[in-house]
Structures are given as structure tokens and as C-alpha cells.
C-alpha positions in Angstrom: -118.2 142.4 88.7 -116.2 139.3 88.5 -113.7 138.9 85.9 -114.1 135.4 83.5 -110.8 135.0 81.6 -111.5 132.0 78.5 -108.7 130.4 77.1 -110.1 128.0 74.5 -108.7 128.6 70.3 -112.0 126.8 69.3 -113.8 130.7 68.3 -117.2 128.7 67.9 -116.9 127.4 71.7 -115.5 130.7 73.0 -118.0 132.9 71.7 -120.8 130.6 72.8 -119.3 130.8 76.6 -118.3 134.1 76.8 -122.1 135.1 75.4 -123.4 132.8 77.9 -121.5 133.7 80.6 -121.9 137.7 80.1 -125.7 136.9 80.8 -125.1 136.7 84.2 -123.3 140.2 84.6 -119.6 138.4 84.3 -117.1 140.8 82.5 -115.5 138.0 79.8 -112.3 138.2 77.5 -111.1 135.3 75.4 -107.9 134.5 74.8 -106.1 135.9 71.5 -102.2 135.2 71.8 -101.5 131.9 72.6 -98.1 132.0 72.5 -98.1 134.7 75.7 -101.0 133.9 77.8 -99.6 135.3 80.9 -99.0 138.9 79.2 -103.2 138.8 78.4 -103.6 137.3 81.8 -101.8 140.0 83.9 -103.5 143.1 82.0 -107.2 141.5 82.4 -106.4 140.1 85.9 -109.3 138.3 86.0 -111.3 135.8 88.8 -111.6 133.2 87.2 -109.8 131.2 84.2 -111.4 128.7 82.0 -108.7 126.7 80.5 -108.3 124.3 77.7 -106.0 121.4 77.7 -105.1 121.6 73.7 -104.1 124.3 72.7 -101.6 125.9 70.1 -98.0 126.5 70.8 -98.3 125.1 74.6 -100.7 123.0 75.8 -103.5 124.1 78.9 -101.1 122.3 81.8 -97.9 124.8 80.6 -99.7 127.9 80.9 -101.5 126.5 84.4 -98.2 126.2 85.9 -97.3 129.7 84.8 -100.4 131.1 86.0 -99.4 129.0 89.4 -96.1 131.1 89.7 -97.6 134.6 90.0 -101.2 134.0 91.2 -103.7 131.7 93.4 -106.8 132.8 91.0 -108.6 129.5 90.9 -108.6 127.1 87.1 -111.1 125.2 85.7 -109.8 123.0 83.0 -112.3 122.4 80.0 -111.3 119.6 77.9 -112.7 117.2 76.0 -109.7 115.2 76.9 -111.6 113.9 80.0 -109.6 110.5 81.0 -109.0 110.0 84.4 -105.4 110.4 83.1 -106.0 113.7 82.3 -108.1 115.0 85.0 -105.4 114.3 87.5 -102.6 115.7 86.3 -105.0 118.4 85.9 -105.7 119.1 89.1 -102.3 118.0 89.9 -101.3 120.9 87.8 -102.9 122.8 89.8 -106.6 123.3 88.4 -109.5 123.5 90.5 -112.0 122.1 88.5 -112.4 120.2 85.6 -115.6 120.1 83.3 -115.4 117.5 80.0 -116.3 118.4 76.6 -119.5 118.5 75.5 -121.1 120.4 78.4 -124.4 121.9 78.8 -123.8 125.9 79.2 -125.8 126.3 82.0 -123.8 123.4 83.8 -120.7 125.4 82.8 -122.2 128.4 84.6 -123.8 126.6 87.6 -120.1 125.2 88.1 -118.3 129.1 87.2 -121.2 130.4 90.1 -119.9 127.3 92.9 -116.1 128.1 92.3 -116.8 131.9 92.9 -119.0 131.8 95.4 -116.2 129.3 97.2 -113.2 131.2 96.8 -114.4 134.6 97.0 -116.6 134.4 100.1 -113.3 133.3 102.0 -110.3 135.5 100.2 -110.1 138.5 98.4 -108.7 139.7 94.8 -105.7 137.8 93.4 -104.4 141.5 91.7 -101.1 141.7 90.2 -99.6 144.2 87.9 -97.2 143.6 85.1 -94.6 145.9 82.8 -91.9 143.8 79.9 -92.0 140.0 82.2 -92.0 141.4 85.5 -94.9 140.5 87.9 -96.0 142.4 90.9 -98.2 140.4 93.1 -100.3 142.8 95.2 -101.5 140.2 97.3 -98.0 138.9 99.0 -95.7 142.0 98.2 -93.2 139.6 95.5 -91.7 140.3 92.3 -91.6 137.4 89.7 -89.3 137.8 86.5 -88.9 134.8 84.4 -88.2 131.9 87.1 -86.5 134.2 90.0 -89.1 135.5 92.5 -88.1 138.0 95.0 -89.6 139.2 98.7 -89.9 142.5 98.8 -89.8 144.7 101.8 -93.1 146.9 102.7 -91.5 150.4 101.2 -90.2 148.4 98.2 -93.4 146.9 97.5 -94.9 150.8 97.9 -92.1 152.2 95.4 -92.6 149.2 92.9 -96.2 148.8 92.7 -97.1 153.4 92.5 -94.1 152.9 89.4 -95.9 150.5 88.4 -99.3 151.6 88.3 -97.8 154.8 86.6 -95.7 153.0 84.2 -94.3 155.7 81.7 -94.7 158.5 83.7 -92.7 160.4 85.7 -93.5 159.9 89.4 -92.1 162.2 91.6 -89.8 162.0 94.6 -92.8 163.7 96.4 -95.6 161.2 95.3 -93.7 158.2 96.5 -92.7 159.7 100.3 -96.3 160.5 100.8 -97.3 156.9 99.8 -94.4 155.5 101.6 -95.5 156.8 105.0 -99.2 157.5 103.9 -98.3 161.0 105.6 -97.3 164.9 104.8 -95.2 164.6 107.0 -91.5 165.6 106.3 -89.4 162.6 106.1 -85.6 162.8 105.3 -85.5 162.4 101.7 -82.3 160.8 102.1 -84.0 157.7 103.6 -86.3 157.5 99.9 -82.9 157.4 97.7 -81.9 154.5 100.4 -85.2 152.5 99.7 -84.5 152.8 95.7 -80.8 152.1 95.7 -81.9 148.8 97.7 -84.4 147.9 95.5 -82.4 148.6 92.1 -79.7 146.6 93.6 -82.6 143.4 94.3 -84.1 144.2 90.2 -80.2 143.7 89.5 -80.0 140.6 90.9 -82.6 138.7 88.9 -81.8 140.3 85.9 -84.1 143.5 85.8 -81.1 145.8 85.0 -82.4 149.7 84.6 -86.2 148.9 85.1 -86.6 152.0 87.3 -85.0 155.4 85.3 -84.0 158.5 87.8 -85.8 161.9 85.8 -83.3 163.9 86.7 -84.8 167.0 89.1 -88.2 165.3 89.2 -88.4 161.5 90.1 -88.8 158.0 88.9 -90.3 156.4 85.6 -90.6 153.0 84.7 -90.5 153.3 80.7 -93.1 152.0 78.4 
């Protein structure tokens, strides 16, 4: 089921898309805090985001290039700030559609059906995961804090992203040699405390001081 993600502070509008939308088996969520989009983003991860241009606190091109920092999920702009002005810094933006207020719903979902159908035949999910800022993207192994972005080796990616997924709990030294070699098969675990120093020291350097916590006897946690 694809994921619709609305971000659009007219409720009357929202709601009438999201019902719409849902008709045709989409899973929807509108937008609530405009002031962290990306926060609402990362925990919904969604296909698809339909984006306003006017909007409180930032405006529908800020939060496009935010989204464009962490993820290549495709962007249709809804606005009824349709000048050609406006469409092309849209899609200059980086949008990937734009549909101008008022629109028919069933236009809205004929267009939401074209953009799926074209990115989604050709690529898979966009998935990233997300804990205080910090962005795992699942599809190209990097780490995004704030504006620093950092490539990540295979077994860092592994560490990170099983932390991650298990964010405040304890996962042990165990759990992350099996999924670093995807085997039972004994491996140093001398060569495991080498992978985490390296990739403390890389969290260091863009600012992500203490993100992963040794539990002392029985592994890693990334705290809540």
C-alpha cells in the first residue's frame, strides 16, 4: 500500500484529499507540525508528498529542499499560486509535479496514480529512518545530521541502521555480529568494537557526540 503524505494547513482541503485519496486503498496522513515537517516525514516515510506552497512558519519550496537532502521520494506541489513564476522554481526546487488550485479530486488522483505508477515501476522504496535530527537513508547507506552528510561503509550502515531500528533498546554485541556477516559463524569480536569505534569517531565529526551508548556487559543502545 502506497504511502500519501499531505502537507496542506487548509483542514477543509486536507480532509477532502486525504478522504478522496483513501478511496483508492492509499494509506494518507496530513501534516500537523509545520514547523518540523521533516520529523513527521521521516516516521511516516511515505511515497508520495503532496505539497503546498503557503504554508505557516516556512513556505512549501523550504521544506522541498529539506526533503531533497535525505530522500528522492517524488513532490507534487499543490498551490493555488500557479504563475509560471511559481511553477518553475517549483520544479526547480525540485518537485515533480505541480497541480494549481482549484482542482477536480479525481484529476488530483488521476495525476497521484501517473506519478506512482512512473516512479515505482522503475525504482524501489525511498526508506530512511530517523532518531533526535539524524537521518539514515536505507537506500544509499548515508547519514545526514543538520547540513553534514556522511558515506558510510557497508558494516557501519549494518551497526547504524539495527540501532536504529531498535532505538532504546539494548542490542547486543551478538545481534549486530550475526547481522554484520549475516552468519553464526564466529567472528573475532575484536573486529565488531573496531567497526563501532570507527563509526563513533565519523558521528563525532558532524557533531553526533554519544549517539551510540556502550550497556556495559550487554551491548549498544541508541537512547530515546
Amino acid at each position: 500500500m502506497y504511502r500519501i503524505f499531505i502537507v496542506e494547513d487548509d483542514p477543509t482541503m486536507s480532509i477532502a484529499m486525504k478522504k478522496q485519496i483513501e478511496l483508492w486503498g492509499y494509506q494518507v496522513k496530513c501534516a500537523k507540525n509545520f514547523q518540523n515537517i521533516i520529523s513527521e516525514f521521516t516516521e511516516f516515510d511515505p511515497q508520495l508528498v503532496l505539497l503546498d506552497i503557503m504554508l505557516p512558519f516556512y513556505n512549501g519550496y523550504h521544506w522541498c529542499s529539506e526533503i531533497r537532502k535525505i530522500s528522492k521520494v517524488p513532490i507534487m506541489f499543490i498551490s493555488s499560486a500557479s504563475d509560471n513564476m511559481n511553477i518553475v522554481m517549483a520544479m526547480n526546487m525540485g518537485g515533480d509535479d505541480f497541480i494549481a488550485k482549484p482542482f477536480d479530486l479525481n484529476v488530483l488522483t488521476a495525476k497521484i496514480q501517473a506519478i506512482l505508477r512512473r516512479t515505482y515501476d522503475f525504482s524501489g522504496n525511498i526508506s530512511v529512518l530517523e532518531h533526535k535530527g539524524a537521518i539514515l537513508n536505507l537506500n544509499d547507506m548515508t547519514l545526514t545530521f543538520k547540513n553534514n552528510k556522511l558515506e558510510l561503509t557497508k558494516n557501519e550502515f549494518r551497526i547504524l541502521q539495527m540501532l536504529m531500528e531498535n532505538k532504546g533498546k539494548t542490542v547486543s554485541r551478538n545481534s549486530l555480529m550475526v547481522r554484520l556477516w549475516e552468519s553464526d559463524i564466529y567472528v573475532e569480536e575484536n573486529t565488531l568494537s573496531v567497526n563501532i569505534n570507527r563509526l563513533r569517531k565519523k558521528l563525532d565529526s558532524i557533531g553526533l557526540n554519544d549517539f551510540i551508548r556502550t550497556k556495559s556487559g550487554s551491548g549498544y543502545i541508541i537512547g530515546s
